[in-house]
Predicted model as a PDB file, atoms N, CA, C, CB and O in Angstrom, pLDDT in the B-factor column:
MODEL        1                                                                  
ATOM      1  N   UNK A   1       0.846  -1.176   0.000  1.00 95.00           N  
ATOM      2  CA  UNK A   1       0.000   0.000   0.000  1.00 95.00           C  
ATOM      3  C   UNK A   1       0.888   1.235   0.000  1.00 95.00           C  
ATOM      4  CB  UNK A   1      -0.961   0.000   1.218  1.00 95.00           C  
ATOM      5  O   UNK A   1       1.887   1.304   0.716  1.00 95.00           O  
ATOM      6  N   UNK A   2       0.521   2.163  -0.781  1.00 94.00           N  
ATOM      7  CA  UNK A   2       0.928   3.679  -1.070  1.00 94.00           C  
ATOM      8  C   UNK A   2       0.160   4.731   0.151  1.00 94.00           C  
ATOM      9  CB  UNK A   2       0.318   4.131  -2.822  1.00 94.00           C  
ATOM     10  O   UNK A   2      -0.997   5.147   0.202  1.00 94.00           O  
ATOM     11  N   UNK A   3       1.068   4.901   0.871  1.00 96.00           N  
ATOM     12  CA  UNK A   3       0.736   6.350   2.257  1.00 96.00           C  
ATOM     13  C   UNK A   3       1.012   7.373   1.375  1.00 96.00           C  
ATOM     14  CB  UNK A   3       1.970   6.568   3.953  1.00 96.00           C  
ATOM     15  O   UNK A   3       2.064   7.520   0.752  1.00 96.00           O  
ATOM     16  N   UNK A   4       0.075   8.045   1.344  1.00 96.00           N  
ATOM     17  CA  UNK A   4       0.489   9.518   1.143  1.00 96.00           C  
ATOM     18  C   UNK A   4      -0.082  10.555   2.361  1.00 96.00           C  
ATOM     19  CB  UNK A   4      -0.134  10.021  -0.371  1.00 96.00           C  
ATOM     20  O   UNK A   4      -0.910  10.190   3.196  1.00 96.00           O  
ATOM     21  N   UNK A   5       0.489  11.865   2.312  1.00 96.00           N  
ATOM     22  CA  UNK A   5       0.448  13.165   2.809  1.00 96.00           C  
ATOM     23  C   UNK A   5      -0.036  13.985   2.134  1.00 96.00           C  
ATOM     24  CB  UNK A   5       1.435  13.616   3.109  1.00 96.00           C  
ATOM     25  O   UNK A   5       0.637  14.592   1.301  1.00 96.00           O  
ATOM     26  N   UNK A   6      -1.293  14.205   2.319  1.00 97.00           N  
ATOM     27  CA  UNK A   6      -1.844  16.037   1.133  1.00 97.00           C  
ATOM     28  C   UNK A   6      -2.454  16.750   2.402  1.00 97.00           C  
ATOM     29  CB  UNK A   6      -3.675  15.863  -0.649  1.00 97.00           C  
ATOM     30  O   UNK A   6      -2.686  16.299   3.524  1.00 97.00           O  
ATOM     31  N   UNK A   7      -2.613  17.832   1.943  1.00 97.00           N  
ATOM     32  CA  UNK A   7      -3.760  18.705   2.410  1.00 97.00           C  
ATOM     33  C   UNK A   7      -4.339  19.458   1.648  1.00 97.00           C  
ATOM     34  CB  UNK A   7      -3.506  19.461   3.298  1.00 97.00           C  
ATOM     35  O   UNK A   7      -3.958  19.801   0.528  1.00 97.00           O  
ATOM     36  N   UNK A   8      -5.519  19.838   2.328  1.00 98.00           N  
ATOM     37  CA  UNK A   8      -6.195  20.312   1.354  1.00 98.00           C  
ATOM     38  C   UNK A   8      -5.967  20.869  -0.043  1.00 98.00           C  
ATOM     39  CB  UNK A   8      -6.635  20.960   1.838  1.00 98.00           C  
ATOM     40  O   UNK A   8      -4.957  21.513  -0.329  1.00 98.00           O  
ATOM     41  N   UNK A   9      -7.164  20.536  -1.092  1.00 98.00           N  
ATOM     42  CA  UNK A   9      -6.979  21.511  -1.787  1.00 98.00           C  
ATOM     43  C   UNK A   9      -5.428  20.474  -3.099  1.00 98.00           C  
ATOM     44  CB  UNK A   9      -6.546  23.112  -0.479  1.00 98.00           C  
ATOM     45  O   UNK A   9      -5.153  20.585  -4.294  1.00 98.00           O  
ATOM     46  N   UNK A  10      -4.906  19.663  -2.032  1.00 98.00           N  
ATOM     47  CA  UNK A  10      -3.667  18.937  -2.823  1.00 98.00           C  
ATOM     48  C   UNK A  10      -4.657  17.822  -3.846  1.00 98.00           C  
ATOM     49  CB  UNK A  10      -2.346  17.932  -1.494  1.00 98.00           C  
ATOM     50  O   UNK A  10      -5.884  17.776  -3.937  1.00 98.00           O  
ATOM     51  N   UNK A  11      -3.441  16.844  -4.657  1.00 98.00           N  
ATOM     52  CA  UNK A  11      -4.090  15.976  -5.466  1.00 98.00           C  
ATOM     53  C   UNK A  11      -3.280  14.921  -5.733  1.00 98.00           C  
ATOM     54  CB  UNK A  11      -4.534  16.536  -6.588  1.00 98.00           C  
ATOM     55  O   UNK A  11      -2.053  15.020  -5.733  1.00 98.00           O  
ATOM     56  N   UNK A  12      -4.080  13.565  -6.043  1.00 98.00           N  
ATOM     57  CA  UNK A  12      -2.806  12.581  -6.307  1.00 98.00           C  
ATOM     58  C   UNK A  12      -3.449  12.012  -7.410  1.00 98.00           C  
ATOM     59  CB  UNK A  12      -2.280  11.412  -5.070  1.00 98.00           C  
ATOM     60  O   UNK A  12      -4.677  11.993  -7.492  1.00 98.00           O  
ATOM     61  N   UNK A  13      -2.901  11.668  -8.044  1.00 98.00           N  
ATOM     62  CA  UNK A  13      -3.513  10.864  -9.536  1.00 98.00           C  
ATOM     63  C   UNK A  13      -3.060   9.191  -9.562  1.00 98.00           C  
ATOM     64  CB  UNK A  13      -2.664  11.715 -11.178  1.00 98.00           C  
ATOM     65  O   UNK A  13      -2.188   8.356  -9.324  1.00 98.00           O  
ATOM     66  N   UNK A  14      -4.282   9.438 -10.007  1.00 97.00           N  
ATOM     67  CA  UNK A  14      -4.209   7.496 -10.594  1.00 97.00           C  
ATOM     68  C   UNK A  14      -4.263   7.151 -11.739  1.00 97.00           C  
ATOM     69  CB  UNK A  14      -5.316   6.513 -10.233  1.00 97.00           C  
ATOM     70  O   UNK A  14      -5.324   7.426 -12.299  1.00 97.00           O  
ATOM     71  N   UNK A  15      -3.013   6.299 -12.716  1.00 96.00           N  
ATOM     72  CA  UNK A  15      -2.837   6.530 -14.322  1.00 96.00           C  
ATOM     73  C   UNK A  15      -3.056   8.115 -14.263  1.00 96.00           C  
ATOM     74  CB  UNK A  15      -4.110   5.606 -15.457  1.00 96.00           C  
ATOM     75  O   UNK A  15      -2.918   9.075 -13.505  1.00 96.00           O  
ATOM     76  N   UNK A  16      -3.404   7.837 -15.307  1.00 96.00           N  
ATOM     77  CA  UNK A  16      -3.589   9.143 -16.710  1.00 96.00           C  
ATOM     78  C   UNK A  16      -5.242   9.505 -16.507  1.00 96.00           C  
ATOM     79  CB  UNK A  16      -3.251   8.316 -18.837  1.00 96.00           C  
ATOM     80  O   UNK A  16      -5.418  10.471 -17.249  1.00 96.00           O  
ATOM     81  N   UNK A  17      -6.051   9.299 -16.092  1.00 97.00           N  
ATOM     82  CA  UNK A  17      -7.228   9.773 -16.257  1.00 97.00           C  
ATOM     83  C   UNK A  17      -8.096   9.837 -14.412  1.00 97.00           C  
ATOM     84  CB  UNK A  17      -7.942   8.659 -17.544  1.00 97.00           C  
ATOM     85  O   UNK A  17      -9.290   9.917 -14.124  1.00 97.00           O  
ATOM     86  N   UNK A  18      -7.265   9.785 -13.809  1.00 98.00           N  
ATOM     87  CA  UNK A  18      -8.237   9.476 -12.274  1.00 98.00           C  
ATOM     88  C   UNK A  18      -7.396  10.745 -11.621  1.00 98.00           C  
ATOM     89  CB  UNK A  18      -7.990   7.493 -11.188  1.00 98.00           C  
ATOM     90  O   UNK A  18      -6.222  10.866 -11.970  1.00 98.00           O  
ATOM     91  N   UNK A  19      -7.828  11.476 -10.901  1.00 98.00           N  
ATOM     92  CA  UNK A  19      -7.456  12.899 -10.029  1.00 98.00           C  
ATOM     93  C   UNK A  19      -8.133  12.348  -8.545  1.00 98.00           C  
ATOM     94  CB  UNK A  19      -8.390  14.670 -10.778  1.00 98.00           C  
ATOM     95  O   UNK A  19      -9.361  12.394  -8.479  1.00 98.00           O  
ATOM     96  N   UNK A  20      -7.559  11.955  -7.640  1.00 98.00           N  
ATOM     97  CA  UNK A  20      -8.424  12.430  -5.853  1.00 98.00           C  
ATOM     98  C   UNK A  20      -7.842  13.690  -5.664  1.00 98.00           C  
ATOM     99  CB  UNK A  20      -7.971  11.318  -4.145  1.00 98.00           C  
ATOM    100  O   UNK A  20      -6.751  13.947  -6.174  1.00 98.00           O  
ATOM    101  N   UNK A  21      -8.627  14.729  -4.795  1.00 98.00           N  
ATOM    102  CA  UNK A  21      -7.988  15.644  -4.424  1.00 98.00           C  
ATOM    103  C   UNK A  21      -8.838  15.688  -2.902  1.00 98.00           C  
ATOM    104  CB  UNK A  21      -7.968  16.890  -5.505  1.00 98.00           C  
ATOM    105  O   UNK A  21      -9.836  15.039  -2.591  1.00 98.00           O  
ATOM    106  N   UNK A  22      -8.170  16.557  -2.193  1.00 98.00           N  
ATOM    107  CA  UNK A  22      -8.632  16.712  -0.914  1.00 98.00           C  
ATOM    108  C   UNK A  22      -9.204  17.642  -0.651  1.00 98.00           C  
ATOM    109  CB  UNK A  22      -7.917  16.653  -0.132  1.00 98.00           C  
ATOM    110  O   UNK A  22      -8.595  18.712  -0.638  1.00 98.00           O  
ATOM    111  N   UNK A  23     -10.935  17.582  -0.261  1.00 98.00           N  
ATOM    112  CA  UNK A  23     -11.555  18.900  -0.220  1.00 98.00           C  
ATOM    113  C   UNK A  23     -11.317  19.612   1.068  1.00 98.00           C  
ATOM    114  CB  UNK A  23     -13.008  18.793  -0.453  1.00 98.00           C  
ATOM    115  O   UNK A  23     -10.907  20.769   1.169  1.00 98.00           O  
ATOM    116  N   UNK A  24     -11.705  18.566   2.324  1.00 98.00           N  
ATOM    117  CA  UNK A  24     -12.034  18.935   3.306  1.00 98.00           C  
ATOM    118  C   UNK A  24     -11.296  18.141   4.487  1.00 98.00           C  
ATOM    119  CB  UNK A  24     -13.328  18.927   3.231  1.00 98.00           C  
ATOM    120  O   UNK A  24     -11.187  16.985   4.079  1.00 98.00           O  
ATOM    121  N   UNK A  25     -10.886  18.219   5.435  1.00 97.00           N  
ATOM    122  CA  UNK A  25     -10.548  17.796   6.997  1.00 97.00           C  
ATOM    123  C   UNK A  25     -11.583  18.299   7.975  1.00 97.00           C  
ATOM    124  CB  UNK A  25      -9.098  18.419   7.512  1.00 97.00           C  
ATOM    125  O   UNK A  25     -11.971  19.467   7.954  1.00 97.00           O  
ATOM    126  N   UNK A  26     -12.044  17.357   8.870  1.00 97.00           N  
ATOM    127  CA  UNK A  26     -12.957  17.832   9.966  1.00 97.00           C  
ATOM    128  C   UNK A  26     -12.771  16.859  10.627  1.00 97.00           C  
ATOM    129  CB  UNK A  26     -14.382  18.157   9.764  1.00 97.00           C  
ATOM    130  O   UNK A  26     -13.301  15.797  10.300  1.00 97.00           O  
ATOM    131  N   UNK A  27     -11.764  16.980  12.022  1.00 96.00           N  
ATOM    132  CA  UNK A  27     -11.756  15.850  13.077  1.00 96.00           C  
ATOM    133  C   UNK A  27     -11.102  14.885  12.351  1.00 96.00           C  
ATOM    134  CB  UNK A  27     -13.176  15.324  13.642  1.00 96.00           C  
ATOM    135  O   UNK A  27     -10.087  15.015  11.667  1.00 96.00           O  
ATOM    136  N   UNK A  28     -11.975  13.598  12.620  1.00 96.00           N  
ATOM    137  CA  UNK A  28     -11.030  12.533  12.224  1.00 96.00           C  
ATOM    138  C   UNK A  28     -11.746  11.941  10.658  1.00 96.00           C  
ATOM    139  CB  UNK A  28     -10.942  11.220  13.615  1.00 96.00           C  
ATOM    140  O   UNK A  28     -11.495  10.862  10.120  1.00 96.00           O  
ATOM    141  N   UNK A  29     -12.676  13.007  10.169  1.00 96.00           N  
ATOM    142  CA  UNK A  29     -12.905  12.810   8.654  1.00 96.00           C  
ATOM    143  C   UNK A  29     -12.438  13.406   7.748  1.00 96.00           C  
ATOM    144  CB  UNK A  29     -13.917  12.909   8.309  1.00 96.00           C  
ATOM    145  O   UNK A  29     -12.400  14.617   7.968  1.00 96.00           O  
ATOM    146  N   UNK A  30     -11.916  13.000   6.465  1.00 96.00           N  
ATOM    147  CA  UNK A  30     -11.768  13.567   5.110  1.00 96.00           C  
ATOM    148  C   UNK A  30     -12.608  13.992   4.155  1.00 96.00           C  
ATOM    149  CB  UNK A  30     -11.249  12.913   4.543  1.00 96.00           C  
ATOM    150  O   UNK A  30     -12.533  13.183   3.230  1.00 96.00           O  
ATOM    151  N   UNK A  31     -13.109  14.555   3.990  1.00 97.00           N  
ATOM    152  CA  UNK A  31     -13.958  14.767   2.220  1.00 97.00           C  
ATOM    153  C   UNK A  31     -12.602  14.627   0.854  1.00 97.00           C  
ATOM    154  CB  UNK A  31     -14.860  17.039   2.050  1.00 97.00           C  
ATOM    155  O   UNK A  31     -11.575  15.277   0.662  1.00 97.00           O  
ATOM    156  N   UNK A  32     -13.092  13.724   0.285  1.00 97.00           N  
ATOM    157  CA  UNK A  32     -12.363  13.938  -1.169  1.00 97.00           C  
ATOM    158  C   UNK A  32     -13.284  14.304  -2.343  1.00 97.00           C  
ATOM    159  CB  UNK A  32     -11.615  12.583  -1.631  1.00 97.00           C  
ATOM    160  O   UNK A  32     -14.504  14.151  -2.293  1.00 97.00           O  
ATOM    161  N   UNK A  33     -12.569  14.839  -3.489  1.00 98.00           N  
ATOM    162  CA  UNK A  33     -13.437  14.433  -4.735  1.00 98.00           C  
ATOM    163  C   UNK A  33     -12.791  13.884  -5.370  1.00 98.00           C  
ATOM    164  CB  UNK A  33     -14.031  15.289  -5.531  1.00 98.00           C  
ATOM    165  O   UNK A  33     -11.564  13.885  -5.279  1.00 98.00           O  
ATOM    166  N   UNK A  34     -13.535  13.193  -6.281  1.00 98.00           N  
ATOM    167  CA  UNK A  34     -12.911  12.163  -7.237  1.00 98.00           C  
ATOM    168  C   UNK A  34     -12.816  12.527  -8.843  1.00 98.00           C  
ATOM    169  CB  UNK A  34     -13.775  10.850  -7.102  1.00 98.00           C  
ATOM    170  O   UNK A  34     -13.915  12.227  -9.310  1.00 98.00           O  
ATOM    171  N   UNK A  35     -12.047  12.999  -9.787  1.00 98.00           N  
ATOM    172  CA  UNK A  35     -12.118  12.815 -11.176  1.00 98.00           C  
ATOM    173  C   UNK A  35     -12.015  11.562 -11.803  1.00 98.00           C  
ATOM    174  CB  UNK A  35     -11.268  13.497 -11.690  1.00 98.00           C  
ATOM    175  O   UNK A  35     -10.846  11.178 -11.759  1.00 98.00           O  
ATOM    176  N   UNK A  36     -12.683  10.852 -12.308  1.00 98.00           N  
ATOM    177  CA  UNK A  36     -12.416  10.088 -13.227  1.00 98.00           C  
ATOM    178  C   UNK A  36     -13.498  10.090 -14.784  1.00 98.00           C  
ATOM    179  CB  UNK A  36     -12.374   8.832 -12.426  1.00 98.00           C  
ATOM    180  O   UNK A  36     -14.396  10.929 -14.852  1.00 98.00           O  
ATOM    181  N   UNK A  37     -13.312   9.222 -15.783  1.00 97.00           N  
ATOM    182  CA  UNK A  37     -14.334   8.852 -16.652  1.00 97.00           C  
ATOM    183  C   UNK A  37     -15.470   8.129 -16.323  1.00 97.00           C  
ATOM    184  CB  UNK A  37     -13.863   8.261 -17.510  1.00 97.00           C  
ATOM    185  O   UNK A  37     -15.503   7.230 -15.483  1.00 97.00           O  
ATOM    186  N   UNK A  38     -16.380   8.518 -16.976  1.00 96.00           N  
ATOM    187  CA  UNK A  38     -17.670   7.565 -16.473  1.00 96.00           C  
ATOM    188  C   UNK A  38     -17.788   6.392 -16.598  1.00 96.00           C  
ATOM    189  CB  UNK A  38     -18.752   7.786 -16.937  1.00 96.00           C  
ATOM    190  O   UNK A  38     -18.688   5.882 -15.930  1.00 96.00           O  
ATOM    191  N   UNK A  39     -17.095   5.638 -17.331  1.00 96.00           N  
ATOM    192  CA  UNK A  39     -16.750   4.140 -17.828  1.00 96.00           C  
ATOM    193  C   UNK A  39     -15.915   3.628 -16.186  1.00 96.00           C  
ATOM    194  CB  UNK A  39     -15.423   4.139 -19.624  1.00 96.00           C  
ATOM    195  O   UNK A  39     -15.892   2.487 -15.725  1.00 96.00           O  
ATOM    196  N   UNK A  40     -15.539   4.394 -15.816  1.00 95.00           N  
ATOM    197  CA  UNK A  40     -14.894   4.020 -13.981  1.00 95.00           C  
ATOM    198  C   UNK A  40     -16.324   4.258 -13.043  1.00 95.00           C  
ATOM    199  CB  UNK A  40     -13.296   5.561 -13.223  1.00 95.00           C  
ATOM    200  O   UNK A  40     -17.067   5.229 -12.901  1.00 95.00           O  
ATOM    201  N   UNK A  41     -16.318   2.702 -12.417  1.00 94.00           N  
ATOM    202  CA  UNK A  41     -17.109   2.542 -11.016  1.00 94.00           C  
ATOM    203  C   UNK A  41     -16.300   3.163 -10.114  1.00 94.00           C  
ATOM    204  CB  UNK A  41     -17.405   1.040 -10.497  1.00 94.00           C  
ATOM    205  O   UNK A  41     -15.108   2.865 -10.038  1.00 94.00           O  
ATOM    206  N   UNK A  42     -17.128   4.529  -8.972  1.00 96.00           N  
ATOM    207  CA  UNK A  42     -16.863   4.508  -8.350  1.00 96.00           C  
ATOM    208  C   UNK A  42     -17.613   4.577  -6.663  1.00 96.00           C  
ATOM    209  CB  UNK A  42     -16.260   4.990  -8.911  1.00 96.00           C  
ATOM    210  O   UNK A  42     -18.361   5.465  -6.253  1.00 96.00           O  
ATOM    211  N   UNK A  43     -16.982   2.952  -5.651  1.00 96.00           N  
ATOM    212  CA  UNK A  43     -17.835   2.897  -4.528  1.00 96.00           C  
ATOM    213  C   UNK A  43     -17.230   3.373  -3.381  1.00 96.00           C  
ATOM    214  CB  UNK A  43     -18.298   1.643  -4.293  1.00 96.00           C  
ATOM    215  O   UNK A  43     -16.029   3.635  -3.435  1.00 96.00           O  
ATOM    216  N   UNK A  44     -17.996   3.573  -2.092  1.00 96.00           N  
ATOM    217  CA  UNK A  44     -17.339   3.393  -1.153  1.00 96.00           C  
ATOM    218  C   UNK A  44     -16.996   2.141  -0.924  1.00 96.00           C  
ATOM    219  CB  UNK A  44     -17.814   3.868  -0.300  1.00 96.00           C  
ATOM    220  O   UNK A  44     -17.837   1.396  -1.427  1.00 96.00           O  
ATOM    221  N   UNK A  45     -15.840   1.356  -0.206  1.00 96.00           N  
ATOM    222  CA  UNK A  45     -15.655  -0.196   0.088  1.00 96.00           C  
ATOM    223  C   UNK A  45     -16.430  -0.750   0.490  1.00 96.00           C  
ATOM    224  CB  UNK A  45     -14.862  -0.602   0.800  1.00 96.00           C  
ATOM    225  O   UNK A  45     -16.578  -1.890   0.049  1.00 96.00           O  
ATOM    226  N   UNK A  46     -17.513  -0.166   1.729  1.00 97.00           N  
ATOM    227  CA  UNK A  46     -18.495  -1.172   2.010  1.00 97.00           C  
ATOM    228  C   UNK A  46     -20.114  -1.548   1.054  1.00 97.00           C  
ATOM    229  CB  UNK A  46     -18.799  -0.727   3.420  1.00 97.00           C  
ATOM    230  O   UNK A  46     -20.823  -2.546   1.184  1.00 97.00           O  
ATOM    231  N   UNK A  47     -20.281  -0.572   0.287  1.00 97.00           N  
ATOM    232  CA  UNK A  47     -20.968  -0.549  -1.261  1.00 97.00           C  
ATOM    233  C   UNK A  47     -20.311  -1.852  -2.084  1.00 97.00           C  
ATOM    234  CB  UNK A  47     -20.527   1.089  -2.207  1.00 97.00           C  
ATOM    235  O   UNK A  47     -20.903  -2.917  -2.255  1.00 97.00           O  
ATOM    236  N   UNK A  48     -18.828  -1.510  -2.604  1.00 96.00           N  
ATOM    237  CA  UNK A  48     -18.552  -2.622  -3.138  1.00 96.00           C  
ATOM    238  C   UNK A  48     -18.716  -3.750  -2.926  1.00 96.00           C  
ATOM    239  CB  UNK A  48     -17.819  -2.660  -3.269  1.00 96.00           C  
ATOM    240  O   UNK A  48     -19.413  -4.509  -3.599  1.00 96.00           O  
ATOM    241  N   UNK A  49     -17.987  -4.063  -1.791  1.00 97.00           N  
ATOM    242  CA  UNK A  49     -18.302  -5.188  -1.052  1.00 97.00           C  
ATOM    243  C   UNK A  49     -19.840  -6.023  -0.757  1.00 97.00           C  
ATOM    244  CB  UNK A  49     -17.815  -4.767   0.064  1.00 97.00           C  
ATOM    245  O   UNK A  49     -19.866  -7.228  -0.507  1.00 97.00           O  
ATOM    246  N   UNK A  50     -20.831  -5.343  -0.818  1.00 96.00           N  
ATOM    247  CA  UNK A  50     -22.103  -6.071  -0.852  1.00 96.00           C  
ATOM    248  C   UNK A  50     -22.439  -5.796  -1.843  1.00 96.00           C  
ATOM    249  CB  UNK A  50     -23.071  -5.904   0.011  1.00 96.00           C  
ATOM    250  O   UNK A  50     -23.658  -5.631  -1.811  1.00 96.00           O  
ATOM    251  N   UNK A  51     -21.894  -5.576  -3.143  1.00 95.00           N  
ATOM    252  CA  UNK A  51     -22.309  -5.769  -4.105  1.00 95.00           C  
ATOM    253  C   UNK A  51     -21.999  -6.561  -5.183  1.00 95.00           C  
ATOM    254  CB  UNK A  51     -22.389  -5.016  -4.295  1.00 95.00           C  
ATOM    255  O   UNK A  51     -22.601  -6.891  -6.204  1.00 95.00           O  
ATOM    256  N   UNK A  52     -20.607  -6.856  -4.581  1.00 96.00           N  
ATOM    257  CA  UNK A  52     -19.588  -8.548  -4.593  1.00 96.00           C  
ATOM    258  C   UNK A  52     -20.328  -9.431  -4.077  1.00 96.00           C  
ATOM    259  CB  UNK A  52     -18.095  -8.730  -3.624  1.00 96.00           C  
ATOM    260  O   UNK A  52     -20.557 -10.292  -4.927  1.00 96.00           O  
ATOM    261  N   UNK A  53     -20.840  -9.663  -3.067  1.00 95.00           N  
ATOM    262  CA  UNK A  53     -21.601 -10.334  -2.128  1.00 95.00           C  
ATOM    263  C   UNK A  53     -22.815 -10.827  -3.109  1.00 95.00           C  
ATOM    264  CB  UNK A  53     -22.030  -9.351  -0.809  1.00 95.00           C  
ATOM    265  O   UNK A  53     -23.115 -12.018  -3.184  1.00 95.00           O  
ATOM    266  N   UNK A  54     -23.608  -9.620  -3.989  1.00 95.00           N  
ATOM    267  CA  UNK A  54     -24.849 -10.242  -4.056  1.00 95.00           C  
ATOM    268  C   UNK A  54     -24.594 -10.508  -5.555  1.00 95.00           C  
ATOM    269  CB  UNK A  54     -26.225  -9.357  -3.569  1.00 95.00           C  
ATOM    270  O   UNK A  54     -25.522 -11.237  -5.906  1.00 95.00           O  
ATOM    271  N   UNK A  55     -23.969 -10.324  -6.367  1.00 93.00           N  
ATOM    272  CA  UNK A  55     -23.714 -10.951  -7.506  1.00 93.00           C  
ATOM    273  C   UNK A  55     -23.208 -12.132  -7.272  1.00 93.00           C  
ATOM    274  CB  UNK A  55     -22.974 -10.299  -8.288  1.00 93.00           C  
ATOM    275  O   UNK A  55     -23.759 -13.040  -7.894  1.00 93.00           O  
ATOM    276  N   UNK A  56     -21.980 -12.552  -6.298  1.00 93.00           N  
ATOM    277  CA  UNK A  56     -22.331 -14.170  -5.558  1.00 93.00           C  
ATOM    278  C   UNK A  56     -23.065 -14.922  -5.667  1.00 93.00           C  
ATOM    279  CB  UNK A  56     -22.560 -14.343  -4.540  1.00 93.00           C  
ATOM    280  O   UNK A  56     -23.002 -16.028  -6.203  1.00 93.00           O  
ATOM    281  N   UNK A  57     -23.961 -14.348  -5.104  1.00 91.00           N  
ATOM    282  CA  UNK A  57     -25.316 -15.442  -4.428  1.00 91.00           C  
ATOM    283  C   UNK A  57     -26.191 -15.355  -5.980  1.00 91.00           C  
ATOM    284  CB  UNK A  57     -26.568 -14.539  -2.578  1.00 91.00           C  
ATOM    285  O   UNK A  57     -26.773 -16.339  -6.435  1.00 91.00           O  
ATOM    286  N   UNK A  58     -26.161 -13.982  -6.692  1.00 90.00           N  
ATOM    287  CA  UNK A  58     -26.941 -14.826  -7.814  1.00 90.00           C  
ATOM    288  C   UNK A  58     -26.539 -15.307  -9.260  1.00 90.00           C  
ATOM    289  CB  UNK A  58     -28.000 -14.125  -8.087  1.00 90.00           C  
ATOM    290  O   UNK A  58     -27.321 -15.528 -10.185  1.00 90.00           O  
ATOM    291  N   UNK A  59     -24.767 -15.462  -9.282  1.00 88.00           N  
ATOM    292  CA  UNK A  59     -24.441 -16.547  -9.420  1.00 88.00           C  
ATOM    293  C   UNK A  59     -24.739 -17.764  -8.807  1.00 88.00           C  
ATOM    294  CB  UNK A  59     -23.609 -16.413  -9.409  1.00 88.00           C  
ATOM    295  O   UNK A  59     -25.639 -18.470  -9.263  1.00 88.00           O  
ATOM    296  N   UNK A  60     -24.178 -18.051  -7.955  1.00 84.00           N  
ATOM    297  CA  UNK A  60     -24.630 -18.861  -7.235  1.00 84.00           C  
ATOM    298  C   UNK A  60     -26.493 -19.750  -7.701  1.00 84.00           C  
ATOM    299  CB  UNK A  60     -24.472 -17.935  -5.929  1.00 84.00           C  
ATOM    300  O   UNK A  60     -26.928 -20.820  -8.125  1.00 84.00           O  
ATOM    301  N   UNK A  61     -26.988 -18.406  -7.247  1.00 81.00           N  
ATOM    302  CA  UNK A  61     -28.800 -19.137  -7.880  1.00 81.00           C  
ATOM    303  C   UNK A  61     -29.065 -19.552  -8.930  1.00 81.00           C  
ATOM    304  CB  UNK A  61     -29.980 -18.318  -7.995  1.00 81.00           C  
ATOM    305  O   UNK A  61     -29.984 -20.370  -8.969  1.00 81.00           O  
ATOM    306  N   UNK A  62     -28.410 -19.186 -10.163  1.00 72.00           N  
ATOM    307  CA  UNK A  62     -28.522 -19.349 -11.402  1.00 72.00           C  
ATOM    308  C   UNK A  62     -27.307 -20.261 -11.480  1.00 72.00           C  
ATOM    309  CB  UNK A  62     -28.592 -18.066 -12.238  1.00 72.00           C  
ATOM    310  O   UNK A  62     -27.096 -20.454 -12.677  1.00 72.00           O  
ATOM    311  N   UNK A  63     -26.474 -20.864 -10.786  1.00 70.00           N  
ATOM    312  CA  UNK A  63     -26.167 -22.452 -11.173  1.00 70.00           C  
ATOM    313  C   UNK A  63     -26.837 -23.732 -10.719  1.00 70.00           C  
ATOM    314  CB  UNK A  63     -24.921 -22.731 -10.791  1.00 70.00           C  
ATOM    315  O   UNK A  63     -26.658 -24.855 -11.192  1.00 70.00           O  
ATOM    316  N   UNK A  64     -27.568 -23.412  -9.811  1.00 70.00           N  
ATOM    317  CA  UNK A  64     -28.158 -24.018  -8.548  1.00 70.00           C  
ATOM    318  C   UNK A  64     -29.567 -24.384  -9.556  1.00 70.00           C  
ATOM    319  CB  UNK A  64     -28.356 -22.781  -6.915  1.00 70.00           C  
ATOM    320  O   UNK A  64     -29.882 -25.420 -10.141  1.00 70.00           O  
ATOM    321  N   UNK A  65     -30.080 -23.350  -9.483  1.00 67.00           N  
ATOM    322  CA  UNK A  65     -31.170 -23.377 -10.515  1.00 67.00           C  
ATOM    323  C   UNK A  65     -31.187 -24.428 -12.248  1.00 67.00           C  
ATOM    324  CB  UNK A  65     -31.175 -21.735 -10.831  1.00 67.00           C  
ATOM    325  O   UNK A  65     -32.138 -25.054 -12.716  1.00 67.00           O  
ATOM    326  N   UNK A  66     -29.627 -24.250 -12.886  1.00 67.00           N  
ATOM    327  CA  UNK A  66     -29.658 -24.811 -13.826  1.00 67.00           C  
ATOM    328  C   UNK A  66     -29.166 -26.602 -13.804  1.00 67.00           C  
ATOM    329  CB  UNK A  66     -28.954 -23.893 -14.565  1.00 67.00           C  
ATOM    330  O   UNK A  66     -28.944 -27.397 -14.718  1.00 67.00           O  
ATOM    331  N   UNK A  67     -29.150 -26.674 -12.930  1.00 70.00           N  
ATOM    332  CA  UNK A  67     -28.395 -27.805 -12.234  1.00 70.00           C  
ATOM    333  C   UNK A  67     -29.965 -28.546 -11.847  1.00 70.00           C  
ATOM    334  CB  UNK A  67     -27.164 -27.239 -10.686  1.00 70.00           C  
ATOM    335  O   UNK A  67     -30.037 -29.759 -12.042  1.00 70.00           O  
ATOM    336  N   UNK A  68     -30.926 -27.985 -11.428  1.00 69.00           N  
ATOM    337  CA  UNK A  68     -32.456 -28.564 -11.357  1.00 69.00           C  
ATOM    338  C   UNK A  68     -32.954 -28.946 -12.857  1.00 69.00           C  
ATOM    339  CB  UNK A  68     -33.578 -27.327 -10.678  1.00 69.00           C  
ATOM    340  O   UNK A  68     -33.826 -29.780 -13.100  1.00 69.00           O  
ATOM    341  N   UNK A  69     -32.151 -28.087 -13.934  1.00 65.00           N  
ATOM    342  CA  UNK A  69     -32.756 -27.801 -15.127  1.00 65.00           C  
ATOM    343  C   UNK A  69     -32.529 -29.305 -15.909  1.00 65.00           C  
ATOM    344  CB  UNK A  69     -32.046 -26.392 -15.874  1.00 65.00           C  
ATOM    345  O   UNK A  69     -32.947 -29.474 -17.055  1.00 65.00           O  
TER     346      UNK A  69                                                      
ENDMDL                                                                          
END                                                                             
């Protein structure tokens, strides 16, 4: 994993087409914004993560299912 240091207002890029920059600090939260293309998903981790989860399971149903078939 890559640590970085910004403050506000700073920016770090990802490739050639992704910008985070740092909007905000408050306490022990960050605000960022994000640039990228619209062809880029972008989640928070726990979004992703149950959304890994439920494409799983319906994989999962739809082998389960064809396997009755």
């Amino acid at each position: 994993m890559l640590v970085l240091t910004r403050k506000v207002g700073e920016s770090i890029t990802i490739g050639d087409q992704i910008e985070v920059t740092i909007i905000e600090i408050k306490g022990d939260q960050v605000k960022i914004g994000i640039e990228a293309p619209k062809a880029v998903d972008i989640h928070r981790k726990e979004i992703y993560v149950t959304i890994q989860e439920e494409n799983q399971r319906a994989a999962e149903n739809v082998n389960n299912f064809n396997k009755i078939l």
